[in-house]
C-alpha positions as CSV (number, residue, x, y, z in Angstrom):
1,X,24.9,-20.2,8.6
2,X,26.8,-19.0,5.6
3,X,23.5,-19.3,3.1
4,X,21.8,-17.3,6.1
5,X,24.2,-14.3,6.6
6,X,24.4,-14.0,2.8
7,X,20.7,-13.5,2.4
8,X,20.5,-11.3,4.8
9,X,23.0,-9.1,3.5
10,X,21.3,-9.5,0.0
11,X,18.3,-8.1,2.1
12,X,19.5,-5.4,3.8
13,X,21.0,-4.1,0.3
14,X,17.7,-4.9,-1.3
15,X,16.1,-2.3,1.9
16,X,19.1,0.0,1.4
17,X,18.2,1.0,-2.6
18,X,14.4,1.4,-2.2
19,X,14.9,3.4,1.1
20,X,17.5,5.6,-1.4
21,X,15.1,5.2,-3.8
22,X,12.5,6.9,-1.6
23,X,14.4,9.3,0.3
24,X,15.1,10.5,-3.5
25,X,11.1,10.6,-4.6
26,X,10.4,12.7,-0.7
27,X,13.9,15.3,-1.3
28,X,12.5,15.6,-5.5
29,X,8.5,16.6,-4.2
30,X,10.0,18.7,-1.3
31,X,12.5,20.9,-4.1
32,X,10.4,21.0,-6.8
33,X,6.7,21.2,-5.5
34,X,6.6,21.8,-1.4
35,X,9.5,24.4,-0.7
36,X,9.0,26.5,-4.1
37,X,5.4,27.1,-3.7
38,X,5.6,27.8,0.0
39,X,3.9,24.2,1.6
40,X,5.3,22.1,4.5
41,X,4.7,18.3,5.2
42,X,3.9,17.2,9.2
43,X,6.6,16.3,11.9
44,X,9.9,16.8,11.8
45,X,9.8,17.5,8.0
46,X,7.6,20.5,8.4
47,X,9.8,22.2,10.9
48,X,12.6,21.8,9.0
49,X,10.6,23.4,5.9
50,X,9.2,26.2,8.5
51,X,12.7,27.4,9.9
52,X,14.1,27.1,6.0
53,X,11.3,29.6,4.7
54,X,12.4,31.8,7.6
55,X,15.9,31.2,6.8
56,X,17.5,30.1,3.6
57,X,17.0,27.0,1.8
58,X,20.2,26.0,1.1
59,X,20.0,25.1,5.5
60,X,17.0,22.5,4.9
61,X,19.4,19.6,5.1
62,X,21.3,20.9,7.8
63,X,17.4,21.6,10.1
64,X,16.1,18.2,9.0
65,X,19.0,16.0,10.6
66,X,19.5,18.8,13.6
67,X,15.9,18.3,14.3
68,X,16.1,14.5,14.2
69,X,18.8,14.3,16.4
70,X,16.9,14.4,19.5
71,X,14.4,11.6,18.2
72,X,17.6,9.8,17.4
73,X,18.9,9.6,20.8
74,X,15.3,8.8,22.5
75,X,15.1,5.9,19.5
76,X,18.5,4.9,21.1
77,X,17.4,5.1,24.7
78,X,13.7,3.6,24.2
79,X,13.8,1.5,21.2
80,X,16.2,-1.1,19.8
81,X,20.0,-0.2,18.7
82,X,19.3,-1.6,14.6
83,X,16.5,1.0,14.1
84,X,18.8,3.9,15.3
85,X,21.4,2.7,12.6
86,X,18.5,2.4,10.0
87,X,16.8,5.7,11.0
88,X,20.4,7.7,10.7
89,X,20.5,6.1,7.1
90,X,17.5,7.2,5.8
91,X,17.7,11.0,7.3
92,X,21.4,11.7,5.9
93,X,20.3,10.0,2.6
94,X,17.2,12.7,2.3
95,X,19.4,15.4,3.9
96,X,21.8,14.5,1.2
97,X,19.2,14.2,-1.7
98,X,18.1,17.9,-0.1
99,X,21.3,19.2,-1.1
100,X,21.7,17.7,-4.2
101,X,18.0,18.3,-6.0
102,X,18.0,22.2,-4.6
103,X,18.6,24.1,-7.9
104,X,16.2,21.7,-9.7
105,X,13.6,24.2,-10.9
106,X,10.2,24.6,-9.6
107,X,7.0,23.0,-10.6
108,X,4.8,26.1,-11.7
109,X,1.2,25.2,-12.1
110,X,-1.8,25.7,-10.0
111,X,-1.7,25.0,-6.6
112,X,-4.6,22.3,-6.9
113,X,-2.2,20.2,-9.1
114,X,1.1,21.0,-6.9
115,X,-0.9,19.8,-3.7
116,X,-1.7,16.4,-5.4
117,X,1.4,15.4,-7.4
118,X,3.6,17.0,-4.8
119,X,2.1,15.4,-1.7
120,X,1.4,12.0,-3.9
121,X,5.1,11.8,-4.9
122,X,6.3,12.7,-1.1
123,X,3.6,9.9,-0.2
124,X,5.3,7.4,-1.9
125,X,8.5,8.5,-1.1
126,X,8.2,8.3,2.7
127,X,5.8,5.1,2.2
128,X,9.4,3.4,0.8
129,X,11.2,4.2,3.6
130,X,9.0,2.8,6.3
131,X,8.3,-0.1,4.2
132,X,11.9,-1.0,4.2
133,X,12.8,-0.2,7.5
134,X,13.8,3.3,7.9
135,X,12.5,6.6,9.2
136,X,13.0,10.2,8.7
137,X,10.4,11.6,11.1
138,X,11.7,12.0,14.7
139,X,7.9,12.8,15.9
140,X,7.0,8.8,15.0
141,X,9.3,7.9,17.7
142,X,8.1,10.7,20.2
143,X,4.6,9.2,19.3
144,X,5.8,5.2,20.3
145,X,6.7,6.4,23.4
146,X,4.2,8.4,24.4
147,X,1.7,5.1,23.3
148,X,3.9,3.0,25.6
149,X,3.2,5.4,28.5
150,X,-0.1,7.1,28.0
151,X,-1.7,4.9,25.9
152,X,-2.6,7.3,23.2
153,X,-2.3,5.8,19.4
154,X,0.4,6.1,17.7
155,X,-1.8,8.3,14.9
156,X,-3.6,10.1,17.7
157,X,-0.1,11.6,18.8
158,X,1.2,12.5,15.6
159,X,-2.2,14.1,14.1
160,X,-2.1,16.3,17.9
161,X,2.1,17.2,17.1
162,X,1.1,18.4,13.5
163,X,-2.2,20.2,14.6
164,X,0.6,22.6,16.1
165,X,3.0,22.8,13.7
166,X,0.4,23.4,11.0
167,X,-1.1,26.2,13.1
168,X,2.2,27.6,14.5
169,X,2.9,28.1,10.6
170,X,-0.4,30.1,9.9
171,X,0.7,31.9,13.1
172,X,4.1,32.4,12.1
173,X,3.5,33.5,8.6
174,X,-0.1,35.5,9.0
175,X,-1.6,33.3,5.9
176,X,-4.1,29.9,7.0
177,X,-4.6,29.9,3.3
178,X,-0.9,28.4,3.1
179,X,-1.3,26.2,6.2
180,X,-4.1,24.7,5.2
181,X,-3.3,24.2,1.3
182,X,-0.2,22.4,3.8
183,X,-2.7,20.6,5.7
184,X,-4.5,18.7,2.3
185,X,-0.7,18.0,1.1
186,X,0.1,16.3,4.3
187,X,-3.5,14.0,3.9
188,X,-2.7,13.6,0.3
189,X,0.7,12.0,1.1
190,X,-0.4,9.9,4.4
191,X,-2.5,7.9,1.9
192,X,-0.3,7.5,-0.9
193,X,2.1,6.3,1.9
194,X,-0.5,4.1,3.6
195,X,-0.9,3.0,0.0
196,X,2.4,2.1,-0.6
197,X,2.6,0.6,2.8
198,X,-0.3,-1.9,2.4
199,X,-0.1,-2.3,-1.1
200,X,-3.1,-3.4,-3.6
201,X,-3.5,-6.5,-2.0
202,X,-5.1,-5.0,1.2
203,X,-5.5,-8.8,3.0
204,X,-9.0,-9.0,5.0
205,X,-9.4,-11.0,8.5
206,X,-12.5,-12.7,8.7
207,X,-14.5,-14.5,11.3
208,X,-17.3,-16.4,10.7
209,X,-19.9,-17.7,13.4
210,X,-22.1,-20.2,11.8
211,X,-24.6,-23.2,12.6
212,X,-22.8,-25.1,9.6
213,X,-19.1,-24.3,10.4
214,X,-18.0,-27.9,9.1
215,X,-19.7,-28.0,6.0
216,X,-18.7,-24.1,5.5
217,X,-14.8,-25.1,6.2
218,X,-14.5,-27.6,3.1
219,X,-16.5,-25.3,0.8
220,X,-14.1,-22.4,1.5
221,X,-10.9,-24.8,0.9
222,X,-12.4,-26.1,-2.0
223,X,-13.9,-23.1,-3.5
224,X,-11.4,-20.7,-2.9
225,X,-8.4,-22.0,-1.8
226,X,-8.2,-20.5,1.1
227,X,-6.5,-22.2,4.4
228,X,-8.2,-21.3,7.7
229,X,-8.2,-21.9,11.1
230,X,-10.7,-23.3,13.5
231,X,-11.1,-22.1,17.0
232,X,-13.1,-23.6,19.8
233,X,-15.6,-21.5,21.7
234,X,-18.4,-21.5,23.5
235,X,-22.0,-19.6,23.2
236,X,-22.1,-16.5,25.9
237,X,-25.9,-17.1,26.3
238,X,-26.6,-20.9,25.3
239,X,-23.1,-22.0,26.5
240,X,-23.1,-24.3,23.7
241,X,-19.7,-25.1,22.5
242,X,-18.8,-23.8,18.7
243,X,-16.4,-23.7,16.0
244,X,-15.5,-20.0,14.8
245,X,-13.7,-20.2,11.3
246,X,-11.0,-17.7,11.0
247,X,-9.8,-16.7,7.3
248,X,-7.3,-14.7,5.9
249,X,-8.6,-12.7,2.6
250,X,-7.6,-10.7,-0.2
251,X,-9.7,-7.8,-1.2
252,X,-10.8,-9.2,-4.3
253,X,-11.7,-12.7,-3.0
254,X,-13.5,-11.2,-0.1
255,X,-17.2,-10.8,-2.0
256,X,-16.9,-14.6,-2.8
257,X,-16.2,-15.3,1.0
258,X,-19.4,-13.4,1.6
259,X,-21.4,-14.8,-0.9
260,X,-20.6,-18.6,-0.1
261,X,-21.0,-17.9,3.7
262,X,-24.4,-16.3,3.5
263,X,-25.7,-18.7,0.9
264,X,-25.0,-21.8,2.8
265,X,-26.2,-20.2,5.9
266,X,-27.9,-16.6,5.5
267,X,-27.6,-16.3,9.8
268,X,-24.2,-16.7,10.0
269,X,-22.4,-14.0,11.7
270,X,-19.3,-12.1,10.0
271,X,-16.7,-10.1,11.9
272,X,-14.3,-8.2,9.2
273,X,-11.2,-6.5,10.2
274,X,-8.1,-4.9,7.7
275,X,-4.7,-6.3,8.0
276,X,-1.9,-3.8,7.0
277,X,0.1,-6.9,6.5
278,X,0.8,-10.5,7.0
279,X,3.6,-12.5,6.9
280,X,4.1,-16.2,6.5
281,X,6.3,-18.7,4.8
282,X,3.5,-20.8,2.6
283,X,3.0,-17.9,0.3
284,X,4.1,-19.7,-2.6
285,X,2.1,-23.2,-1.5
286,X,-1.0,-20.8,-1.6
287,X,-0.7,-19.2,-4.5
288,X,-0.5,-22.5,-6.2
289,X,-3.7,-23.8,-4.6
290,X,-5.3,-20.3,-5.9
291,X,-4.1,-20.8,-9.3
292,X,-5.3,-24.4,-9.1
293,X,-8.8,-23.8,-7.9
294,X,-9.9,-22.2,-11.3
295,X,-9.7,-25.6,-13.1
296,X,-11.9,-27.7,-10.1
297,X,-15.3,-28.5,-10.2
298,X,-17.3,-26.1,-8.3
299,X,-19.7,-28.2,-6.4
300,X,-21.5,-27.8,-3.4
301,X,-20.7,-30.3,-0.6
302,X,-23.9,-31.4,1.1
């Protein structure tokens, strides 16, 4: 138990300094490229960014934690008592960072280049955060619930909350040059986020339908060290039972996979899906058989 608690302190610190970290990267891109050259992010973020170009700057930090507040509560009500904690952390630690970075000076160039760096550095700023745990946009909490209850996405709802707040800016200001120049920021940073999110090592799931499914199974072991799992099925038309391999994939492996499949049996079927992310506790047994798989005999099993 001791062992236990410890690592999981370790953890949570380990979480703590990258969300710091990122709440650092998202308060330097809003300073120094986002405020200064009059852009605004989605969500709560954007709001905040709105009511400080109306107002003063120095109140951004004060707007983004007023403005989460609300979210906070309904996280509170709705959600699960350890992601309130975790979501407070992250939005005084930007609200801080805020503060601290706002007599940095401004990045001056063309608005191209402050639209990518800008956005990419808030992408991988935010992407930090959620990775580890935290939050600092209220409206992804307003978008859970409304999932849970109308059964609209989770994107759906927050692309429809910042189709407003995008607009409501043109509106506000009289210039849709600004709110969309906003509009390619806030795509610029969703991917570096996503990015950041699901990492290089975007993992494929792969189901293969074959008439060779047994003599596929030890190829794929032996050829690329991949574990999988067999499921029992059975034909919708000629009711004729079946084994359906299911295989977990890098990216990079997965043109082998293909290539292997369709050359031992050019009419099998292949149903590929993305994973954001998959977790397991062989990790280490697996990357051993992959290391070990360059040094055996590749042979094919007949």
């Amino acid at each position: 138990m001791v062992n236990l608690l410890a690592k999981s302190k370790k953890q949570y610190l380990k979480n703590a300094v990258w969300i710091a970290f990122g709440a650092f990267l998202a308060a330097l891109s809003i300073q120094v490229f986002l405020f200064p050259n009059k852009l605004i992010d989605g969500g709560v973020i954007g709001i905040s960014l709105i009511f400080a170009q109306i107002t003063n700057s120095v109140y951004l930090p004060f707007y983004l934690i007023i403005f989460n507040l609300p979210f906070i509560y309904l996280a509170y009500r709705f959600i699960r008592k350890s992601f309130v904690i975790q979501m407070l952390f992250s939005v005084i630690l930007f609200a801080i960072f805020l503060a601290l970075l706002e007599k940095l000076p401004s990045f001056d160039a063309d608005i191209l280049e402050v639209i990518v760096f800008g956005g990419a550095i808030l992408g991988v700023g935010v992407g930090l955060i959620i990775k580890n745990g935290g939050c600092t946009d209220g409206t992804e909490i307003l978008a859970i619930l409304v999932n849970r209850k109308k059964g609209y996405t989770v994107g759906q709802t927050v692309l429809f909350i910042n189709f407003f707040i995008f607009a409501a800016y043109g509106l506000i200001f009289r210039n849709w040059h600004i709110a969309l120049q906003s509009l390619m920021t806030y795509f610029v940073a969703f991917k570096m986020m996503d990015f950041v999110i699901s990492g290089l090592d975007e993992m494929k799931s792969v189901m293969i339908i074959s008439s060779k499914p047994d003599k596929l199974r030890k190829i794929i072991m032996r050829e690329l060290g991949l574990g999988l799992t067999i499921i029992k099925s059975k034909g919708g038309f000629t009711e004729e039972d079946r084994d359906i391999l299911l295989v977990i994939v890098e990216r990079l492996d997965l043109a082998d996979l293909k290539e292997i499949v369709l050359g031992q049996d050019p009419k099998a079927f292949m149903a590929i899906e993305n994973l954001h992310e998959v977790a397991h506790g062989q990790r280490d047994k697996l990357l051993l058989r992959k290391k070990k798989r360059a040094s055996l005999n590749k042979t094919n099993i007949f």
